[in-house]
PQR file with spaces between the fields and no chain letter, atoms N, CA, C, O and H, PARSE charges and radii, in Angstrom:
ATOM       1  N    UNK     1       0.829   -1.207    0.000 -0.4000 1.5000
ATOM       2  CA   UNK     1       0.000    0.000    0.000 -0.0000 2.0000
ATOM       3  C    UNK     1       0.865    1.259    0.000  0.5500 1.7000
ATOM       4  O    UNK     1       0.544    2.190   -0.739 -0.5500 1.4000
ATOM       5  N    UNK     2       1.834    1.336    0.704 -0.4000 1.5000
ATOM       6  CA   UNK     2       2.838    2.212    0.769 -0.0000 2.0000
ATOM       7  C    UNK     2       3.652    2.722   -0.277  0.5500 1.7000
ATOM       8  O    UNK     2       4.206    3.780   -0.575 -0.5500 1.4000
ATOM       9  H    UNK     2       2.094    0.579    1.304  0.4000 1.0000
ATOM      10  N    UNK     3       3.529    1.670   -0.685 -0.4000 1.5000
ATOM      11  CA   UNK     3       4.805    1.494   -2.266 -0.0000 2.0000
ATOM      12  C    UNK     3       4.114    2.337   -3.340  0.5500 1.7000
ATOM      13  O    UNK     3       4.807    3.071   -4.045 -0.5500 1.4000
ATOM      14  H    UNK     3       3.079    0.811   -0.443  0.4000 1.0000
ATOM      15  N    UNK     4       2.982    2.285   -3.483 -0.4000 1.5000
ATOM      16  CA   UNK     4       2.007    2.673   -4.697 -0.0000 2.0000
ATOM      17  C    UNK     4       1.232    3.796   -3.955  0.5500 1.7000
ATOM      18  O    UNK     4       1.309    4.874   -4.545 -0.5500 1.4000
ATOM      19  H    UNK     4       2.419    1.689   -2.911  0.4000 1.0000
ATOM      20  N    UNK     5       0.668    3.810   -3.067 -0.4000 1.5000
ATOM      21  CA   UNK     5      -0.109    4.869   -1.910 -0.0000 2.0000
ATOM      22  C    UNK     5       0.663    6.091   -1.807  0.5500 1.7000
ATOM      23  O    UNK     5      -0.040    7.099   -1.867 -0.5500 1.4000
ATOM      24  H    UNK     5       0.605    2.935   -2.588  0.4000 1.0000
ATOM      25  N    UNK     6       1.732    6.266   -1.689 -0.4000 1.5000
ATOM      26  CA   UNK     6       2.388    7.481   -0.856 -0.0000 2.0000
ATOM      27  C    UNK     6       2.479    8.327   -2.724  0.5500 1.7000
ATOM      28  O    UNK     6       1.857    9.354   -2.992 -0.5500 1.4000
ATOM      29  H    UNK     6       2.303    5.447   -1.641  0.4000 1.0000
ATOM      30  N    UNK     7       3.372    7.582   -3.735 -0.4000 1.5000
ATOM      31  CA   UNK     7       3.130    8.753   -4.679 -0.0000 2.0000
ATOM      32  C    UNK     7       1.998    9.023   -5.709  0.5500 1.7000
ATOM      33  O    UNK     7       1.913    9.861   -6.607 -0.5500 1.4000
ATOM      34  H    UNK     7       3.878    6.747   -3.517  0.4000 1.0000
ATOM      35  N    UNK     8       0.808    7.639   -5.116 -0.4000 1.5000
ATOM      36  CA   UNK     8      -0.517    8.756   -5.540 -0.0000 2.0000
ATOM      37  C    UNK     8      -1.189    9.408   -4.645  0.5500 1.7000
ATOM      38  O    UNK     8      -2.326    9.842   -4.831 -0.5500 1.4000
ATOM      39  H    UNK     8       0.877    6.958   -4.387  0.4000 1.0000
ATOM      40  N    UNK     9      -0.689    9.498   -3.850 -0.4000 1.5000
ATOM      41  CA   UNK     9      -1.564   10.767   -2.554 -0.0000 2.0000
ATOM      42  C    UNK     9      -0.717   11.943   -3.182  0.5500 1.7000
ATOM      43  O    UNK     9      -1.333   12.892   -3.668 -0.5500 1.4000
ATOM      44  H    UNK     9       0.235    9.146   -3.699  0.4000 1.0000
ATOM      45  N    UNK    10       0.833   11.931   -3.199 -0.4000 1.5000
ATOM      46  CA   UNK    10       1.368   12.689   -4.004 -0.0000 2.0000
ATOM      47  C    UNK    10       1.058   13.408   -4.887  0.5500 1.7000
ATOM      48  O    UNK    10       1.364   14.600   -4.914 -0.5500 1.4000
ATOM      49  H    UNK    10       1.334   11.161   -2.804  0.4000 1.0000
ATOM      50  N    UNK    11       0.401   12.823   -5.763 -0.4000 1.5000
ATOM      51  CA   UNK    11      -0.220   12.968   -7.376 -0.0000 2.0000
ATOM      52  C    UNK    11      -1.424   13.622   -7.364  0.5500 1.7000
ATOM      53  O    UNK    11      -1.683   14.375   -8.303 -0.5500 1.4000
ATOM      54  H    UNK    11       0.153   11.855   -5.741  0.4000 1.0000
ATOM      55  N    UNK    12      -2.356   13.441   -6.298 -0.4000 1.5000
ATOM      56  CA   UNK    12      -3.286   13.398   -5.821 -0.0000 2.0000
ATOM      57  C    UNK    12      -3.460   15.257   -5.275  0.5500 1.7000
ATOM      58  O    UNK    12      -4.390   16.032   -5.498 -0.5500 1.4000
ATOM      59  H    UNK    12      -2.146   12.830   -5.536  0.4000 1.0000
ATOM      60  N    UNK    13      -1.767   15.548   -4.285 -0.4000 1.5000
ATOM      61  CA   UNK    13      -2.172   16.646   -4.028 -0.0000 2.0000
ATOM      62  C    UNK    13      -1.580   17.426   -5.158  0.5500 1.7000
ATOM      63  O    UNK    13      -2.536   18.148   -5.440 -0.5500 1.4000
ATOM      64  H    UNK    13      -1.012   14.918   -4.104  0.4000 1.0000
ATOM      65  N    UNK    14      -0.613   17.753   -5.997 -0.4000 1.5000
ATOM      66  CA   UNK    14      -0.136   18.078   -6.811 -0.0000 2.0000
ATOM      67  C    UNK    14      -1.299   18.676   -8.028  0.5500 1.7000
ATOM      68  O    UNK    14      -1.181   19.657   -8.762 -0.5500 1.4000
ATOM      69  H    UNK    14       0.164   17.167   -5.768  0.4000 1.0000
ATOM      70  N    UNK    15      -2.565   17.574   -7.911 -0.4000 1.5000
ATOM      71  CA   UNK    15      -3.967   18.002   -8.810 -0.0000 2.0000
ATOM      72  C    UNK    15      -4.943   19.011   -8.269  0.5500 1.7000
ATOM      73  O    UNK    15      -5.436   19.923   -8.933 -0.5500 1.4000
ATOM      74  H    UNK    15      -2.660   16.777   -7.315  0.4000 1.0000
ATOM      75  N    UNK    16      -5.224   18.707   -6.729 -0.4000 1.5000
ATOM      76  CA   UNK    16      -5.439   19.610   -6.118 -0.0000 2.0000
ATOM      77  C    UNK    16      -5.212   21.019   -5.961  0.5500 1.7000
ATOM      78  O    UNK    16      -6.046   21.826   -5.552 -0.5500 1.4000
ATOM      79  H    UNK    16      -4.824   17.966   -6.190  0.4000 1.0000
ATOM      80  N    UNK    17      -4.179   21.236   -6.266 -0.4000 1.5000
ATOM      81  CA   UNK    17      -2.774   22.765   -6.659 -0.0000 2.0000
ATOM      82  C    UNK    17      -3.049   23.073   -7.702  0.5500 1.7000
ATOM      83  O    UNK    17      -2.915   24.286   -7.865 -0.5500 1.4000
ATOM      84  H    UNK    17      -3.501   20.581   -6.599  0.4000 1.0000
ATOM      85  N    UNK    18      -3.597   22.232   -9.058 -0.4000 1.5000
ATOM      86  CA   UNK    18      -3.478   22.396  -10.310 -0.0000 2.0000
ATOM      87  C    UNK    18      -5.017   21.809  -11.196  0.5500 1.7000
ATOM      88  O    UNK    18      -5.216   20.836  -11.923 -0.5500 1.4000
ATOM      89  H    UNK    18      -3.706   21.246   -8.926  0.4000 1.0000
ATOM      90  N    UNK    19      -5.692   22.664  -10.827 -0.4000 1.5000
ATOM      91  CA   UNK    19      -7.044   21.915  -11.395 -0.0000 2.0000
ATOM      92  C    UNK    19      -7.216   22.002  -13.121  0.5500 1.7000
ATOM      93  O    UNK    19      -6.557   22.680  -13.909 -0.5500 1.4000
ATOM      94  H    UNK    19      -5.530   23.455  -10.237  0.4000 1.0000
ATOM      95  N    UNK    20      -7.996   21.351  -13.308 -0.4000 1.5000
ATOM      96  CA   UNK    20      -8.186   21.655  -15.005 -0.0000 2.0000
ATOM      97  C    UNK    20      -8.939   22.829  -15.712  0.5500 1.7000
ATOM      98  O    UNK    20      -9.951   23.426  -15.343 -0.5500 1.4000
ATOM      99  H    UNK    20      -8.531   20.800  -12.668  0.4000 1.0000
ATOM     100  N    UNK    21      -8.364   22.954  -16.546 -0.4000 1.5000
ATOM     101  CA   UNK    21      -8.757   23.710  -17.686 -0.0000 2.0000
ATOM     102  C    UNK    21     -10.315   24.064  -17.372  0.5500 1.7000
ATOM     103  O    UNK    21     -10.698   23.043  -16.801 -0.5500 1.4000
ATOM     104  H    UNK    21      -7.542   22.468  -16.845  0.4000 1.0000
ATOM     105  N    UNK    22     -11.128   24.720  -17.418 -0.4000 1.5000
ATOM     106  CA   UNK    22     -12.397   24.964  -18.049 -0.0000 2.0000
ATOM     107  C    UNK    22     -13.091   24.429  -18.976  0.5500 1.7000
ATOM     108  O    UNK    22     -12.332   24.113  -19.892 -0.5500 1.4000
ATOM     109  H    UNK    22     -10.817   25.550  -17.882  0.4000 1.0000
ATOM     110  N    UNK    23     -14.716   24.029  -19.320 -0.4000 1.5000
ATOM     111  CA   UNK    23     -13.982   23.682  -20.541 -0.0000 2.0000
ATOM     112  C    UNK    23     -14.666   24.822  -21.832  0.5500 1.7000
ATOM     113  O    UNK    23     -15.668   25.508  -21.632 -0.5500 1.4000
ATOM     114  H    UNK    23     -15.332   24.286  -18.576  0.4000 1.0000
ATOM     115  N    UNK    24     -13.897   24.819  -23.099 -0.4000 1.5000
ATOM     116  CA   UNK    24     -14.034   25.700  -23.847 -0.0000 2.0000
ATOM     117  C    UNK    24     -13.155   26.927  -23.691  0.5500 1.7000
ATOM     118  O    UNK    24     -13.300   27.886  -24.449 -0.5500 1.4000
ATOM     119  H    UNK    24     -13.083   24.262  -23.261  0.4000 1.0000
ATOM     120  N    UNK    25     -12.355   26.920  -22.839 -0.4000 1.5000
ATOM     121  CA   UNK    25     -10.919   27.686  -22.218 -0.0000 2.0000
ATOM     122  C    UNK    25     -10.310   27.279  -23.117  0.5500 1.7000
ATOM     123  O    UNK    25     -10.699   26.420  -23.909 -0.5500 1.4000
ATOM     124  H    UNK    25     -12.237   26.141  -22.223  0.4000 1.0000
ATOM     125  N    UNK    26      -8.860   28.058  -23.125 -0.4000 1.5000
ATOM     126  CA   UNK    26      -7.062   27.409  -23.892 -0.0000 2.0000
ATOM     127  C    UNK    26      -7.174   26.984  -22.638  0.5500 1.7000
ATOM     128  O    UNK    26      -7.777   27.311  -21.615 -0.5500 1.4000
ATOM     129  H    UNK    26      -8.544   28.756  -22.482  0.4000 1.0000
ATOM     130  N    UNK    27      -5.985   25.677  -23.208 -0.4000 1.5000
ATOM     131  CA   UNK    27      -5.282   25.330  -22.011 -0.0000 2.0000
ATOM     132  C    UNK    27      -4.855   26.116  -20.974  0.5500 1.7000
ATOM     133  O    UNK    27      -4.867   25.752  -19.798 -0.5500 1.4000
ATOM     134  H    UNK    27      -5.495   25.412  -24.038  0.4000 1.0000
ATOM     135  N    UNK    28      -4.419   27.349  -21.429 -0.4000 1.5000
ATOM     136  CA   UNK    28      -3.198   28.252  -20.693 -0.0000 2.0000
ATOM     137  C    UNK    28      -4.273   28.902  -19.446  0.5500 1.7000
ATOM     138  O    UNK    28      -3.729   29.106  -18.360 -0.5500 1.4000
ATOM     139  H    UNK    28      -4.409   27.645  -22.384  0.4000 1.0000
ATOM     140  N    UNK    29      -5.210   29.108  -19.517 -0.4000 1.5000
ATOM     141  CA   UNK    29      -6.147   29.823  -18.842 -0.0000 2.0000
ATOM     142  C    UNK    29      -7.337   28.934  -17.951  0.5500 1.7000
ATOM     143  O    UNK    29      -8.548   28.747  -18.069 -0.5500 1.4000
ATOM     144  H    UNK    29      -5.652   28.943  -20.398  0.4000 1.0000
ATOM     145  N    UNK    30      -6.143   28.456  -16.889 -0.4000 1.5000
ATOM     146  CA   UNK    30      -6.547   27.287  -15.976 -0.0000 2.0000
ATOM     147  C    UNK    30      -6.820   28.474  -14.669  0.5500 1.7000
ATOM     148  O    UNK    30      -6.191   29.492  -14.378 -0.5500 1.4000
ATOM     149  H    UNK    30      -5.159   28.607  -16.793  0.4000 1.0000
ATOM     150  N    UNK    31      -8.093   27.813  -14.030 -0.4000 1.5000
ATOM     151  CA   UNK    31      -8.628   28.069  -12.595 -0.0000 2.0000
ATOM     152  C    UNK    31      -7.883   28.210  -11.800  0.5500 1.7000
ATOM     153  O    UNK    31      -7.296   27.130  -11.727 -0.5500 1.4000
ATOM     154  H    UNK    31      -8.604   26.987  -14.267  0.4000 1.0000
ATOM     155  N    UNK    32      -7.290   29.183  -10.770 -0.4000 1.5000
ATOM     156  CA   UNK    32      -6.459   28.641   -9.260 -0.0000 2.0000
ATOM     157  C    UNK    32      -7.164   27.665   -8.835  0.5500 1.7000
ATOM     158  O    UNK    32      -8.228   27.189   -9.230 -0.5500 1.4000
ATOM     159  H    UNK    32      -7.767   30.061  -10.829  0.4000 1.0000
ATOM     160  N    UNK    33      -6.260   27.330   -7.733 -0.4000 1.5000
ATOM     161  CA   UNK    33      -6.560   26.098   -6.361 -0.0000 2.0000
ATOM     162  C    UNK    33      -7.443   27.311   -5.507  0.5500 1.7000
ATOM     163  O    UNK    33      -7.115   28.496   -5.443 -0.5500 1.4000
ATOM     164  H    UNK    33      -5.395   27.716   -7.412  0.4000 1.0000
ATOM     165  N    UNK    34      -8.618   26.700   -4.891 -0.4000 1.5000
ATOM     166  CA   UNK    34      -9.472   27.443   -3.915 -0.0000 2.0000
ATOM     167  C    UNK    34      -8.739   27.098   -2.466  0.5500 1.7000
ATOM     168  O    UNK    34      -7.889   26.208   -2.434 -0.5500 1.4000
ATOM     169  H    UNK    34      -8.884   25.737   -4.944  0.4000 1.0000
ATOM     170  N    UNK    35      -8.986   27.602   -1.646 -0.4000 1.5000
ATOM     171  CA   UNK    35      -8.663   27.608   -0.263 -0.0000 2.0000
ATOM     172  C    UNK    35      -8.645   25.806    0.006  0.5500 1.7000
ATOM     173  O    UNK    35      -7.775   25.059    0.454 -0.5500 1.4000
ATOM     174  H    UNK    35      -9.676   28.325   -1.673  0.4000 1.0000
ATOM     175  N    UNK    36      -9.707   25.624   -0.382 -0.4000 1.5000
ATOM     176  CA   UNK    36     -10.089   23.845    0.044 -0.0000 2.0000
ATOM     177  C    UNK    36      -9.311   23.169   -0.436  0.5500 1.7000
ATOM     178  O    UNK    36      -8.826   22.307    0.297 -0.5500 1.4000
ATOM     179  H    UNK    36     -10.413   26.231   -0.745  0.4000 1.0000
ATOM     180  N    UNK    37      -8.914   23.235   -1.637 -0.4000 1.5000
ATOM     181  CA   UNK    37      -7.803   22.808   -2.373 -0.0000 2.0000
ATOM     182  C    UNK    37      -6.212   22.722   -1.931  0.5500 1.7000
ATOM     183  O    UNK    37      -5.415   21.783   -1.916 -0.5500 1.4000
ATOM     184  H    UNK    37      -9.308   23.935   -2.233  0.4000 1.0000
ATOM     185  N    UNK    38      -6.104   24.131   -1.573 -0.4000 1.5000
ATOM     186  CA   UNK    38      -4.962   23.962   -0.787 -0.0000 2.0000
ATOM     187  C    UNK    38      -4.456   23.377    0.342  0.5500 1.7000
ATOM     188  O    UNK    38      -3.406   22.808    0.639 -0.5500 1.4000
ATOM     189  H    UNK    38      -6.752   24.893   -1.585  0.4000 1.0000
ATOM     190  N    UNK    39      -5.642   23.712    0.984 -0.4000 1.5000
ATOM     191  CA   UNK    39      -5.946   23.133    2.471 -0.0000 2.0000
ATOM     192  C    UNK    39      -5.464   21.356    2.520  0.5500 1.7000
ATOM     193  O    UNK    39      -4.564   20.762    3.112 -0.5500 1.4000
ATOM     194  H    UNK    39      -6.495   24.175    0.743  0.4000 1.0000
ATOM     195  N    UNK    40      -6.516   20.933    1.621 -0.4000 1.5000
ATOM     196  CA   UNK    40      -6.478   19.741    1.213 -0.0000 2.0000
ATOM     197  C    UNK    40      -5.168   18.656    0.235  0.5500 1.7000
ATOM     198  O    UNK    40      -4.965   17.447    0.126 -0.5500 1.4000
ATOM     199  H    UNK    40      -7.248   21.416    1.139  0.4000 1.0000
ATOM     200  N    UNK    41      -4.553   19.867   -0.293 -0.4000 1.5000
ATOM     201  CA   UNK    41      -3.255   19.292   -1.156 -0.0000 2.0000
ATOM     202  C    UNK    41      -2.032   19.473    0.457  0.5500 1.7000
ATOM     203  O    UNK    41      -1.114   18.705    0.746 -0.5500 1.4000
ATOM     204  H    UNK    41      -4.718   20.849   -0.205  0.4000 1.0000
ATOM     205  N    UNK    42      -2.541   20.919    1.339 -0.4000 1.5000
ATOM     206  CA   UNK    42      -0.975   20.491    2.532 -0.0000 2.0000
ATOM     207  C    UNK    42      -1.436   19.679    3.414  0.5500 1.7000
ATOM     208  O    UNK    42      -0.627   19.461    4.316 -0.5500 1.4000
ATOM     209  H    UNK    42      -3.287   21.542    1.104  0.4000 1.0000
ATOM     210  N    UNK    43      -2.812   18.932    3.544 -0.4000 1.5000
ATOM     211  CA   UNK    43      -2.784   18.131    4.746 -0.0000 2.0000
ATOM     212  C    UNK    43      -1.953   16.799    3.905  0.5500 1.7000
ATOM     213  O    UNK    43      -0.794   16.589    4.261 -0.5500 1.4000
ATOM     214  H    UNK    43      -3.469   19.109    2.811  0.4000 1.0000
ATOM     215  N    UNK    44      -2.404   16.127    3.070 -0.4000 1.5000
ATOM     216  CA   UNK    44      -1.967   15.352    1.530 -0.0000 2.0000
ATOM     217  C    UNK    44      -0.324   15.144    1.857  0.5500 1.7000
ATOM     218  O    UNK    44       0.184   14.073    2.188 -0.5500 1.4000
ATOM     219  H    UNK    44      -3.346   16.297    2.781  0.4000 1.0000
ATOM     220  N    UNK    45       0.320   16.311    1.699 -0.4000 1.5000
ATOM     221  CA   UNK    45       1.689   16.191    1.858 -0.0000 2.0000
ATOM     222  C    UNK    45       2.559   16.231    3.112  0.5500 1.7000
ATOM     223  O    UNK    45       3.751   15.954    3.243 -0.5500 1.4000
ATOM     224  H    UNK    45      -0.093   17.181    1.430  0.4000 1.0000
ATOM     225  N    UNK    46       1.655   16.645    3.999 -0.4000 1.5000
ATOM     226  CA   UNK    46       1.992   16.557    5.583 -0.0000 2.0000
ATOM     227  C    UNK    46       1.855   14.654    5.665  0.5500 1.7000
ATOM     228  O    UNK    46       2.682   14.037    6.336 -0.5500 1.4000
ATOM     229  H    UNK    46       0.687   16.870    3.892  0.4000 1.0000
ATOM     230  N    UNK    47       1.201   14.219    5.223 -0.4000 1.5000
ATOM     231  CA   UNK    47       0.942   12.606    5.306 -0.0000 2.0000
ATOM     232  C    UNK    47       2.112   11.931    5.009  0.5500 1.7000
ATOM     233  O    UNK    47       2.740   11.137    5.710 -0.5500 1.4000
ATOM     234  H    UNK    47       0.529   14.719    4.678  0.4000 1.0000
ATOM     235  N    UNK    48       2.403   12.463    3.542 -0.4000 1.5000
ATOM     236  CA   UNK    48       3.315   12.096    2.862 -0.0000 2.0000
ATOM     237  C    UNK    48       4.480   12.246    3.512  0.5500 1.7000
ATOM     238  O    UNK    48       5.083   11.336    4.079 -0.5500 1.4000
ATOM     239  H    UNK    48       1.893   13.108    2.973  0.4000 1.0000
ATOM     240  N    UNK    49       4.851   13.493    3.438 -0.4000 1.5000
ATOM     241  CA   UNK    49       6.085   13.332    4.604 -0.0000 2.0000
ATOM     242  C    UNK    49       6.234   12.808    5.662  0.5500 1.7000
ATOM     243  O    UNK    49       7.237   12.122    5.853 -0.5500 1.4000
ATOM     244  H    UNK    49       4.361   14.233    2.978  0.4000 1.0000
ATOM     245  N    UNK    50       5.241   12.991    6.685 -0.4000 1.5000
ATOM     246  CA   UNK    50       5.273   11.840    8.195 -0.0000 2.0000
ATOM     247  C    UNK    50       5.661   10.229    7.387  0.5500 1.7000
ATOM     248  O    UNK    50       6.400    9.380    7.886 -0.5500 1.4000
ATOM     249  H    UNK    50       4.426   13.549    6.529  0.4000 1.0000
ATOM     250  N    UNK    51       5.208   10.150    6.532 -0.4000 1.5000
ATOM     251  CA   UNK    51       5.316    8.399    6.049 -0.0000 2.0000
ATOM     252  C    UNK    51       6.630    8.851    5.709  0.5500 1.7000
ATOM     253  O    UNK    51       7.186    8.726    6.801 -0.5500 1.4000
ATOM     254  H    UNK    51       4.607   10.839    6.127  0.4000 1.0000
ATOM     255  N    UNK    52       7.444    9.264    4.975 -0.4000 1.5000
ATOM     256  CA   UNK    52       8.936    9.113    4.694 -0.0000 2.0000
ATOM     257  C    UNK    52       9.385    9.685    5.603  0.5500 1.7000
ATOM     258  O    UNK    52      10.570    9.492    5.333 -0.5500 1.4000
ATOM     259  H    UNK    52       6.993    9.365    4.088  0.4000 1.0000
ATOM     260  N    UNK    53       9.408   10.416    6.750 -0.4000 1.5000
ATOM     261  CA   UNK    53      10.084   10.289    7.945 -0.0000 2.0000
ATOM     262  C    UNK    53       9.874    9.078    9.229  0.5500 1.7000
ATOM     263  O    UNK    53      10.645    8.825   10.155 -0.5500 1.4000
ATOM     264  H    UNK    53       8.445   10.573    6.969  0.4000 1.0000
ATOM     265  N    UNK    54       8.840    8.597    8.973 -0.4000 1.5000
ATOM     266  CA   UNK    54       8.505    7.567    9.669 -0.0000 2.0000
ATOM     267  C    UNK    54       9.519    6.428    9.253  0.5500 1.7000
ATOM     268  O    UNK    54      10.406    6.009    9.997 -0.5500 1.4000
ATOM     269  H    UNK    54       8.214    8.803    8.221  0.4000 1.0000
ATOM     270  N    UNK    55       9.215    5.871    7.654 -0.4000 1.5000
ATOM     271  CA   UNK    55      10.371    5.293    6.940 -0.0000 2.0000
ATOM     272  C    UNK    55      11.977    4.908    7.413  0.5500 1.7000
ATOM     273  O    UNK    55      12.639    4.010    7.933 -0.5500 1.4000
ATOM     274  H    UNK    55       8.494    6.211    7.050  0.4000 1.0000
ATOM     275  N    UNK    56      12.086    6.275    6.834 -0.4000 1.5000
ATOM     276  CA   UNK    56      14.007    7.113    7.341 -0.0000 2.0000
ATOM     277  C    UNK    56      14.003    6.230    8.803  0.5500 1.7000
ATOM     278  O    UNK    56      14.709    5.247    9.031 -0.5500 1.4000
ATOM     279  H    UNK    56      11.548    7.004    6.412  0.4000 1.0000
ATOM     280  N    UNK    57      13.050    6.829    9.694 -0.4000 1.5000
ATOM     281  CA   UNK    57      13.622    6.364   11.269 -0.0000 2.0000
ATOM     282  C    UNK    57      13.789    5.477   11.795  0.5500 1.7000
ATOM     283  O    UNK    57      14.439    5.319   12.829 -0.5500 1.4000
ATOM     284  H    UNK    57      12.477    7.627    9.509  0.4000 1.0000
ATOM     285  N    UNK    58      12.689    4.005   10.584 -0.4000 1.5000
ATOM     286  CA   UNK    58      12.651    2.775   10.769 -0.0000 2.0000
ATOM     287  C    UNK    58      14.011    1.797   10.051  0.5500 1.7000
ATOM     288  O    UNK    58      14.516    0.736   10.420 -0.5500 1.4000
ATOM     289  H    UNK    58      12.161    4.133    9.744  0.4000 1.0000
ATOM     290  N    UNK    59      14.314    2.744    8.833 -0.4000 1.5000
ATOM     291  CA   UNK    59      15.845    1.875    8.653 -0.0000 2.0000
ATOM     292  C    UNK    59      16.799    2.871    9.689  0.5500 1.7000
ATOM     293  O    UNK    59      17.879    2.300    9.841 -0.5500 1.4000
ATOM     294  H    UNK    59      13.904    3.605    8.533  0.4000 1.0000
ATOM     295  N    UNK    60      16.774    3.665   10.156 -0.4000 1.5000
ATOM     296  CA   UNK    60      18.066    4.639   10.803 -0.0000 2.0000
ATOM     297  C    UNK    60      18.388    3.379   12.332  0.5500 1.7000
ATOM     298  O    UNK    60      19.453    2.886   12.706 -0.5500 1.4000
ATOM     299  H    UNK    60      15.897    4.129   10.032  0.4000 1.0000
ATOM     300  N    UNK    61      16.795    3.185   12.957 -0.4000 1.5000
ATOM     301  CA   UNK    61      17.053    2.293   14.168 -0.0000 2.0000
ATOM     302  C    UNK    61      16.714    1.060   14.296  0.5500 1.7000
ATOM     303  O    UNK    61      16.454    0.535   15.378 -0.5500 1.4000
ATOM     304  H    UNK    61      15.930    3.585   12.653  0.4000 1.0000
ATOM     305  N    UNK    62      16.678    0.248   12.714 -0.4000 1.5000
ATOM     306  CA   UNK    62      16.949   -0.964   12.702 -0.0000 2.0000
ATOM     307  C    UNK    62      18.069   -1.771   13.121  0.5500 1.7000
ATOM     308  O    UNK    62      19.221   -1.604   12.722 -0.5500 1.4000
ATOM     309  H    UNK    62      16.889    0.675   11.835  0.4000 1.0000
ATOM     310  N    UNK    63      17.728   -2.571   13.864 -0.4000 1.5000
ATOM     311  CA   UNK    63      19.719   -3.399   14.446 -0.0000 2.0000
ATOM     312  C    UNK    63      19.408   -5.278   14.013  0.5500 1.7000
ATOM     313  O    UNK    63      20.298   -6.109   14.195 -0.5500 1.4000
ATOM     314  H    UNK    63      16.792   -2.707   14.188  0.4000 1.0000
């Protein structure tokens, strides 16, 4: 779950940050991220990181 989980939560907030196009828009003339969005893409990567520091600490004090 970890292996595949951590870089689509990744992916996940990264879309959140970056929503799509409109449609009938150019590409170039994409929507911001709303508050919720953001909110929701740094809790996303706060996860993400606790899991690769969690990681790190589990090989650092393996014996």
């Amino acid at each position: 779950l970890t292996g595949a989980g951590l870089p689509a939560l990744f992916a996940l907030g990264l879309r959140l940050l970056n929503p799509a196009p409109l449609p009938g828009r150019p590409a170039t003339d994409r929507p911001t991220a709303g508050p919720l969005g953001r909110t929701l893409a740094g809790l996303i990567f706060a996860v993400v990181l606790a899991a690769i520091g969690w990681g790190v600490s589990v090989i650092v004090n393996h014996r």
